[in-house]
C-alpha angles and dihedrals in degrees: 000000000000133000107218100203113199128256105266096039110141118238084251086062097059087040077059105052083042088053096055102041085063092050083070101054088265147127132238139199127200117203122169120197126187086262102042145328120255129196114222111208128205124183135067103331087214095068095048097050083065100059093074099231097167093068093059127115109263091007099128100182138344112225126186107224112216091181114079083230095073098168110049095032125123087229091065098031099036092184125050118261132225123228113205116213123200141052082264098037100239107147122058128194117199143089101307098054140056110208122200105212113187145154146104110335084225133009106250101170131332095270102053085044106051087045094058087048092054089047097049094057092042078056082053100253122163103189127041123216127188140140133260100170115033116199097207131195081227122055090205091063128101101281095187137255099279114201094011091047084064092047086054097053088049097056092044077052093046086049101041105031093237127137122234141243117170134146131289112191105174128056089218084060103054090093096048096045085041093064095057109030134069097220134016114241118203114191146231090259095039090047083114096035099125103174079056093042086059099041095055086036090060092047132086107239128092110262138222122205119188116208120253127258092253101006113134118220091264102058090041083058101047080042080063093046091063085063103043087051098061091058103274127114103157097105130150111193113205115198102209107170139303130235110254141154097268110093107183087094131054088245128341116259119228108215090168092068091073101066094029089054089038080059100046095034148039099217114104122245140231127194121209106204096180091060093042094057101024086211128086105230090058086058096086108039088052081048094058085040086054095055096050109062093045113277115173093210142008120206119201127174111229123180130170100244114030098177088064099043119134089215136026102347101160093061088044115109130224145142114012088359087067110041093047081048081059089055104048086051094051105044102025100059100057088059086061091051102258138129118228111238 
């Protein structure tokens, strides 16, 4: 069961909501989005039914939650939400725009950087994404710059005007990557992750959260529910590929998950076609795919010299890739009725 409070309901209100639901021997979550706040309650509904909650001051409705993910359900959101990114909001992720993300898969030195940054807005980007710390399968791979790696996304956001998502592996680390980036990305190995769930879910600052390698749609969402309940709605999901039988890509992309979670949930998603194929020729036809069946986002790693990545060179764009990816981005949104950011 949730409690919707209205839109101008006053932080005592919801005290107040929170108050009452333990008087009942329950629990309650806040979790404020951009649009509303929304109280999330645990505990014997029946009890609960018989609170009255309706009848407070600032409760705007009282909805019964059948899904085990409460928060970010589409019974309880029935339209889809937007999430803003940037100090300015500038970007905005939801049904009514398509966003290009693009940028290095990792941050390998300021000017590469910095070139990948400029060649993701001339592709028309408006938000860059990088890492500064890699979690690896081989411990012997490239694992990021860390801290330096943060200091290098702020200036190509200081030069190029776009806001920042990168990875944050470690709970001990959300402050601090907090404090540099835009949005918070989880990925595909930390999808369970709960300690980090929570940590991103307590900050300020929009999520991504990347589907796991052989998560189904319901424990991505419920992935999702750790950080709504801690306060914070602002999620963007990214289905990047699932593991399969099939080995000629790098994972298989599930197109199919964007129309099926747009059913089941009210968060936006973005689709990241590199990681899916792991090679760079695939990148543009999932994007067009993408695009299709109604993603709000795609997210593509581009770098100015492919062959001398640290990470994930062969999915990277460049050159005549690119430039075809731009033009897909541009001419294919508006026939699905959106607008590009």
């Amino acid at each position: 069961m949730v409690v919707v409070m209205t839109a101008g309901a006053t932080p005592e209100q919801v005290d107040a909501v929170v108050a009452r639901v333990e008087t009942a021997g329950g629990s309650a979550f806040v979790s404020r989005g951009v649009q509303r706040t929304i109280v999330g309650l645990v505990g014997d509904v029946v009890a609960f039914q018989g609170l009255n909650l309706r009848a407070m001051p600032g409760v705007g409705e009282v909805v019964r939650v059948s899904k085990p993910y409460k928060l970010v359900s589409r019974e309880n959101h029935p339209d889809a939400s937007t999430v803003t990114v940037g100090a300015r909001g500038d970007v905005h992720i939801g049904p009514d725009t398509f966003v290009l993300i693009a940028g290095p898969c990792a941050v390998e030195t300021p000017e590469q950087t910095f070139e990948a940054a400029q060649m993701a807005k001339d592709a028309g980007a408006t938000m860059l994404r990088g890492g500064a710390y890699k979690p690896r399968t081989s411990p012997y791979a490239f694992q990021g710059l860390g801290k330096r790696g943060l200091e290098i996304l702020a200036e190509a956001r200081e030069l190029t005007g776009l806001p920042v998502v990168t990875e944050v592996v470690d709970p001990a680390d959300v402050p601090l990557v907090a404090e540099y980036a835009d949005m918070l990305q989880i990925g595909t190995r930390n999808m369970q992750n709960f300690p980090l769930l929570q940590a991103v879910g307590s900050s300020n600052k929009p999520v991504m959260l990347k589907r796991g390698l052989s998560a189904t749609y319901e424990e991505w969402l419920m992935a999702a529910e750790y950080v709504a309940q801690r306060g914070n709605l602002d999620i963007v999901l990214c289905e990047r590929g699932i593991r399969t039988f099939e080995t000629a890509t790098r994972n298989t992309l599930d197109v199919s998950a964007v129309p099926m979670v747009h059913a089941l949930s009210h968060l936006p998603i973005v689709v990241d076609p590199s990681h899916s194929a792991g090679k760079r020729d695939l990148v543009v036809p999932l994007t067009r795919a993408a695009i299709a069946v109604g993603a709000d986002a795609v997210m593509v790693d581009v770098h100015a010299d492919p062959t001398a990545a640290l990470c994930d060179g062969p999915q990277a764009l460049y050159g005549d890739e690119l430039a075809e990816l731009a033009r897909a981005c541009k001419e294919l949104p508006p026939m699905v009725g959106r607008r590009t950011a």
